[in-house]
BAFI-3210 file (N, C-alpha, C; in Angstrom, 3 decimals, decimal comma, padded with zeros to 6 digits):
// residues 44
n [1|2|3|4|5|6|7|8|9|10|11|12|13|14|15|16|17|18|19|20|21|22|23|24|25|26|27|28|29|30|31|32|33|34|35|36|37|38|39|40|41|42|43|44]
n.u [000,821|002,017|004,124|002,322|001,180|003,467|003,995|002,299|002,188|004,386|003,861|002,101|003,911|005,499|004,082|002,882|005,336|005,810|003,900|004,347|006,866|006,128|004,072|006,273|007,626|005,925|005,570|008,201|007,966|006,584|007,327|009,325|008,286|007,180|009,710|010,690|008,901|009,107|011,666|011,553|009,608|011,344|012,925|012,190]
n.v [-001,194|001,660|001,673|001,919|004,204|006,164|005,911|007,296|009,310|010,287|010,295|012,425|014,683|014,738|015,213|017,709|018,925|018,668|020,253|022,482|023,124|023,901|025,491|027,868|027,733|028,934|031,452|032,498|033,007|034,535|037,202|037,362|038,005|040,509|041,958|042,027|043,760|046,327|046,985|047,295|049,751|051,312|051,440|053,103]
n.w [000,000|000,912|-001,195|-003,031|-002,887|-003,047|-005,210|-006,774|-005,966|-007,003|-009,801|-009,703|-008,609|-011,094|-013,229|-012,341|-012,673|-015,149|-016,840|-015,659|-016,965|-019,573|-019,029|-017,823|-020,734|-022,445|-021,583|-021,969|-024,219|-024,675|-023,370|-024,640|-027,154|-026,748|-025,905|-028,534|-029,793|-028,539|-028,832|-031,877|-031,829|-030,677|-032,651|-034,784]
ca.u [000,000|002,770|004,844|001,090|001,191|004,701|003,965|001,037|002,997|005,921|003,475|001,294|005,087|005,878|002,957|003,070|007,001|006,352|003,205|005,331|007,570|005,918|004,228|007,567|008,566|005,199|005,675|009,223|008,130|005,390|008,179|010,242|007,435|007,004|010,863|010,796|007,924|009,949|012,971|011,103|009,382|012,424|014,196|011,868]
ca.v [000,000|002,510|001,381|002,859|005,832|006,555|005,780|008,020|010,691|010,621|010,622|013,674|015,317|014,340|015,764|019,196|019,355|018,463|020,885|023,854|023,253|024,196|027,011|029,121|028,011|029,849|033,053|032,883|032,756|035,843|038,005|037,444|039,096|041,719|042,498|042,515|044,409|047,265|047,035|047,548|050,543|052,178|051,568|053,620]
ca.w [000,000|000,654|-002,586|-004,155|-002,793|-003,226|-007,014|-007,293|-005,539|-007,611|-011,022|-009,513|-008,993|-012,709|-014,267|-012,594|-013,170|-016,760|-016,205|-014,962|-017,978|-020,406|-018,663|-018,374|-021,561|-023,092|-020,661|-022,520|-025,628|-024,555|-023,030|-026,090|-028,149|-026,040|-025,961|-029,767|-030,260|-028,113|-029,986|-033,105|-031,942|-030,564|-033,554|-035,696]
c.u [000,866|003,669|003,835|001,138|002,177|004,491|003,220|001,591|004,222|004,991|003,011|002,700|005,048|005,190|003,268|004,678|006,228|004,990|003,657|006,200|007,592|005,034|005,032|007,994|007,300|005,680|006,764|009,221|007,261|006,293|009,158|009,725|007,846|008,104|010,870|009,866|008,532|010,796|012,377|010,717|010,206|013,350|013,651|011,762]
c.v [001,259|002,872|002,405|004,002|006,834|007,153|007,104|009,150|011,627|011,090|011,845|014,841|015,505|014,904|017,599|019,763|019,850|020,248|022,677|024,239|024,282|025,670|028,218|028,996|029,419|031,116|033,479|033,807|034,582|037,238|038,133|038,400|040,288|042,755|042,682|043,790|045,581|047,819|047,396|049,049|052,011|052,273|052,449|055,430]
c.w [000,000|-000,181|-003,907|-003,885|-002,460|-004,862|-006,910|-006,705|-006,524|-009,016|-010,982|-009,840|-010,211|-013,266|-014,036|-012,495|-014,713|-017,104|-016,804|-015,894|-019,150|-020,437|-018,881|-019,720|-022,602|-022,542|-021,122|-023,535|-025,646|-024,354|-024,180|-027,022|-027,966|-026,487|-027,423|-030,188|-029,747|-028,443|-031,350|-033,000|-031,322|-031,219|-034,822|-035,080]
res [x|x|x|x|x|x|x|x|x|x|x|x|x|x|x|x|x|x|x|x|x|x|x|x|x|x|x|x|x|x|x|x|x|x|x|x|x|x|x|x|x|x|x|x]
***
């Protein structure tokens, strides 16, 4: 029983790692814009 809910601990972990991942990598990708879109209009 505690082997199960080791498991099921570790997958819940696993998910919101993997989760969390891909989160920041969007918020990257959003802040990236952003920063371009800045650069563009301080370059005109």
């Amino acid at each position: 029983m505690k082997q199960m809910i080791k498991f099921a601990a570790l997958l819940v972990l696993a998910t919101v790692a993997l989760g969390g991942c891909n989160t920041m990598e969007g918020l990257g990708k959003d802040v990236q814009k952003l920063g371009d879109k800045i650069e563009d209009k301080a370059a005109n």
